[in-house]
Residue, then its C-alpha position, 0 to 999 in steps of 0.5 A: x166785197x158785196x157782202x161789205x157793200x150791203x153791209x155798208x148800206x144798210x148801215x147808212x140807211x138805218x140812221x136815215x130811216x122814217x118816219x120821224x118821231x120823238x120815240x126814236x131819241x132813245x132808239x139808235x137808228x130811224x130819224x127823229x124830227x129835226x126841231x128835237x133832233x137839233x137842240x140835243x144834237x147841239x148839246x154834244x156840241x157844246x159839251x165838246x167844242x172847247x176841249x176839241x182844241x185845247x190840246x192844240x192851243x196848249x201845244x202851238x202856245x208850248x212851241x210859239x206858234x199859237x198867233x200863227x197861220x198854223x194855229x188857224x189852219x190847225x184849229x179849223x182842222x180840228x173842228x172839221x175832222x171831229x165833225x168829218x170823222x162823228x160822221x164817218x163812225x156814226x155811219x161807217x165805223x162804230x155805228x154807235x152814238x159817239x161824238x170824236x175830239x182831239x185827244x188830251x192823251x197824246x198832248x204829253x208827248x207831242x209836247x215833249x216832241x215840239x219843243x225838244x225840235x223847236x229848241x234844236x231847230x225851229x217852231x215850224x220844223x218842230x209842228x212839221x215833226x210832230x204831224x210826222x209822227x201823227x201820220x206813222x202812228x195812225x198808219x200803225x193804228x190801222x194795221x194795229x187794229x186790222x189783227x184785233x180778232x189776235x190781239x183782242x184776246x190778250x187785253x182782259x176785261x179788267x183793262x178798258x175799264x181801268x182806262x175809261x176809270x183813268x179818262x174819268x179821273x183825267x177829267x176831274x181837274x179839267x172840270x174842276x179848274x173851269x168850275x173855278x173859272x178856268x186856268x187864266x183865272x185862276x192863274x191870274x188871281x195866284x200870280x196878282x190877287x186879280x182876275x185880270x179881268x173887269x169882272x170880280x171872282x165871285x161872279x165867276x162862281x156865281x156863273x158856274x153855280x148858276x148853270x150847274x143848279x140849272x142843269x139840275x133842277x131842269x133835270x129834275x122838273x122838266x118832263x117828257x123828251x126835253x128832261x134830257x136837255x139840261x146840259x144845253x139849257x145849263x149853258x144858254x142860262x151861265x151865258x146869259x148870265x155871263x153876259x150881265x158881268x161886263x168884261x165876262x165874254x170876250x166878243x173881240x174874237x167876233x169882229x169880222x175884218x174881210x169876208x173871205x179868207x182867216x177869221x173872216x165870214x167865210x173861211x176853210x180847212x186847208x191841207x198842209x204843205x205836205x212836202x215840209x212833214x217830218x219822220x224821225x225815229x224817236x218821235x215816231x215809236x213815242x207817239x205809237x205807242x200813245x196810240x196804242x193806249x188810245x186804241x184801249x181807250x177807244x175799245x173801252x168808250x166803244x163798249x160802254x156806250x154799246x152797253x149804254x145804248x143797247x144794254x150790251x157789249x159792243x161786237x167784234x164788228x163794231x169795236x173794228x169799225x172804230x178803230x179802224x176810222x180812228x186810225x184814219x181819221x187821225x191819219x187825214x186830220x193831221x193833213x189838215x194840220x190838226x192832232x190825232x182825234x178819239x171817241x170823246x168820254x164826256x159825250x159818253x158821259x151826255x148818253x149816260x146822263x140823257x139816255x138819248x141814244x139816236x144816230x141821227x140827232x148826233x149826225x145833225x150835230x156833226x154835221x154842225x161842226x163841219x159847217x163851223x169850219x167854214x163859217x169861223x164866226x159861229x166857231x168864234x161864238x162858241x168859244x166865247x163860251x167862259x170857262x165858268x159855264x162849262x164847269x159848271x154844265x160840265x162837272x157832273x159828266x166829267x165825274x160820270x166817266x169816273x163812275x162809269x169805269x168803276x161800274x164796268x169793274x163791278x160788273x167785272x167783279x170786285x176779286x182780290x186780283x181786280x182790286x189790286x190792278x185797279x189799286x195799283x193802277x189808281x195810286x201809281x197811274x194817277x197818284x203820280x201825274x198829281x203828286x205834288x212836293x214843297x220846295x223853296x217854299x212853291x209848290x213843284x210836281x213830284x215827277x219833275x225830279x226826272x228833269x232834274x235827272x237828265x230824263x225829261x222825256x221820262x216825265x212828259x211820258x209819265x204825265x199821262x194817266x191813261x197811258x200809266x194806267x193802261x201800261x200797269x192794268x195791262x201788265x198785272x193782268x197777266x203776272x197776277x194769278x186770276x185766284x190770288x187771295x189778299x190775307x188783309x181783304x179776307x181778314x176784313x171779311x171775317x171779321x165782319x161775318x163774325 
């Protein structure tokens, strides 16, 4: 026990240490000045805040409880966990610099779980049902995560980095459609011919060029420390800029009407009504074995960002530590009223692109998030942000992660066993989830055939990428023989040694 104490000691003390000096924002721990530090603890803010509650607004809009004080509670939870359970890894967990938001990979079947209730019985029940699950899959993650010394040996190398490839992928339509100007717009202008807004479509790309090329040329003209501050430079100039499009930003979600209480100046996270939470069965295993899933996803985030940072793979220690919080963290932030939260990629991706490795400057920015939870007015400035500017500050980080998985199989090692998984893994896994068919002249998702069979459930499930991905690269990595030949690889071979 004293052991564990001292070692958890030392751990807080390292990200707190000085003196401070700029050096240390390529360093993991020690303090860096707080007017540096702010500015790129900001940045991973901004590049998670808007994604942190999307799953909750697709789900609530999905069960009807979007406008509701639910919805509220539910966002503020959000916000206040990501930023509650950054620091708990920043300082207690992982200790590597990560940033957690709500997971996109559990939205398939928490979907499937609320509107299958909320058809059978009511929204409110539905929501209560799916925080059940949330908390029995947590406490499974947990004790999951207590025996990963046993079964960390049965996931093989080759299988986080399919998963961090599958995130990667994941990504790539998010940031397509916000470079585009967002799914509203989009949907908009298919549907009417219209944006549905003042502002004409060009505009909106203009935006997202504007803040990408920003990021770029800030990237490569900037010297010293503040090269690495593209992203959030990207930003503020796309919001400026958006700001000179009237009818652009949305600023009615800022109005305050009272100083205490929902949307006013002041508000707070509040604890659901415990007594209304629901365990059942099925909804139960379905959202367990997301979990698992996700459990890989976090071994695979932790890693790379251990060999980002440190230039080597994470630890037994590390990799438990993590996981270990995520779990608890899930756990607490469905109390809250919010979904289960997970190690985000695409901050990963801002330490890959900036190199900026501090603890304390992304403490600084957790910290932010917590502050934002009680305070819903800078919550509400930072949601104005338009979907065109995170597109465009967004679509090299989202594609990042991408490449990020394909270097960890590199390192792996490109073997004929390797390269069937990962074949497998991306036209199976993810050849699915985009697979589209013509019917009746529209345009139909190859995989709502298993609606039409009866099987819905089957079709949120396969929806999931990661989770395919996962399931594929795990099950061949054990039925494949480690010296499998492919005749077409090695004729391909010959042919060009010839």
């Amino acid at each position: 026990m004293k052991r564990f104490f001292t070692d958890l000691g030392k751990g807080i003390k390292s990200v707190f240490k000085g003196p401070a000096s700029k050096d240390n924002l390529f360093a993991l721990d020690n303090r860096v000045p707080i007017g540096s530090a702010i500015p790129f603890g900001l940045q991973h803010i901004l590049a998670m805040f808007v994604a942190n509650i999307t799953p909750i607004i697709i789900v609530f809009a999905a069960i009807g409880l979007l406008d509701s004080q639910l919805g509220v509670q539910a966002l503020l939870g959000a916000v206040f966990m990501a930023g509650i359970g950054a620091i708990a890894q920043l300082l207690i967990g992982v200790r590597l610099p990560v940033v957690l938001g709500t997971s996109f990979t559990f939205v398939p079947v928490l979907l499937t779980i609320g509107t299958s209730t909320a058809a059978s019985s009511d929204p409110v029940t539905a929501y209560y049902t799916i925080l059940g699950s949330i908390i029995f899959g947590a406490l499974f993650a947990i004790v999951f995560s207590l025996f990963y010394r046993w079964w960390g040996k049965l996931i093989k190398p080759i299988v986080p980095a399919i998963v961090v490839l599958g995130v990667g992928l994941s990504l790539l339509t998010s940031g397509a459609n916000s470079f585009l100007g967002g799914t509203t717009i989009i949907t908009n202008i298919i549907n009417t011919g219209e944006t549905g807004t003042p502002v004409a479509y060009f505009c909106y790309i203009i935006v997202a060029l504007a803040t990408l090329i920003t990021s770029l040329l800030w990237s490569i003209f900037m010297t010293g420390v503040w090269k690495n501050l593209n992203v959030v430079v990207g930003i503020i100039v796309g919001y400026i800029l958006s700001c000179c499009f009237p009818g652009m930003i949305n600023f009615n979600g800022l109005a305050i009407t009272e100083f205490v209480g929902s949307h006013g100046v002041i508000d707070y996270p509040h604890l659901i009504n415990i007594t209304r939470i629901r365990f059942e069965l099925v909804p139960c295993i379905l959202t367990s074995i997301c979990f698992i899933a996700t459990t890989i996803e976090a071994i695979g985030n932790t890693d790379t960002t251990a060999k980002i940072a440190l230039g080597r793979k994470a630890t037994a220690r590390e990799i438990n530590g993590g996981l270990i919080i995520y779990g608890a963290n899930s756990a607490i932030a469905a109390l809250f009223g919010a979904f289960p939260l997970t190690i985000y990629a695409q901050n990963v991706g801002i330490v890959s692109q900036t190199k900026v490795t501090n603890r304390f400057t992304i403490f600084l920015g957790a910290a932010f998030l917590v502050i934002a939870s009680f305070f819903p007015p800078i919550a509400n400035f930072l949601f104005t942000i338009p979907d065109a500017v995170i597109g465009g500050s967004m679509v090299i980080l989202f594609g990042s992660i991408a490449i990020i998985g394909m270097k960890s199989i590199s390192e792996i090692g490109w073997s004929d066993k390797n390269i069937t998984i990962t074949a497998l893994s991306i036209c199976l896994g993810f050849g699915m989830t985009i697979a589209t068919v013509t019917v009746g002249g529209g345009t139909a998702m190859s995989l709502d055939l298993f609606d039409k069979l009866g099987v819905g459930w089957l079709e949120d499930m396969l929806s999931n990428n990661v989770l395919n991905m996962f399931i594929i690269a795990f099950i061949l990595s054990w039925i494949l023989p480690d010296d499998m030949q492919i005749h077409l690889f090695h004729k391909k071979e010959e042919n060009q040694s010839n």
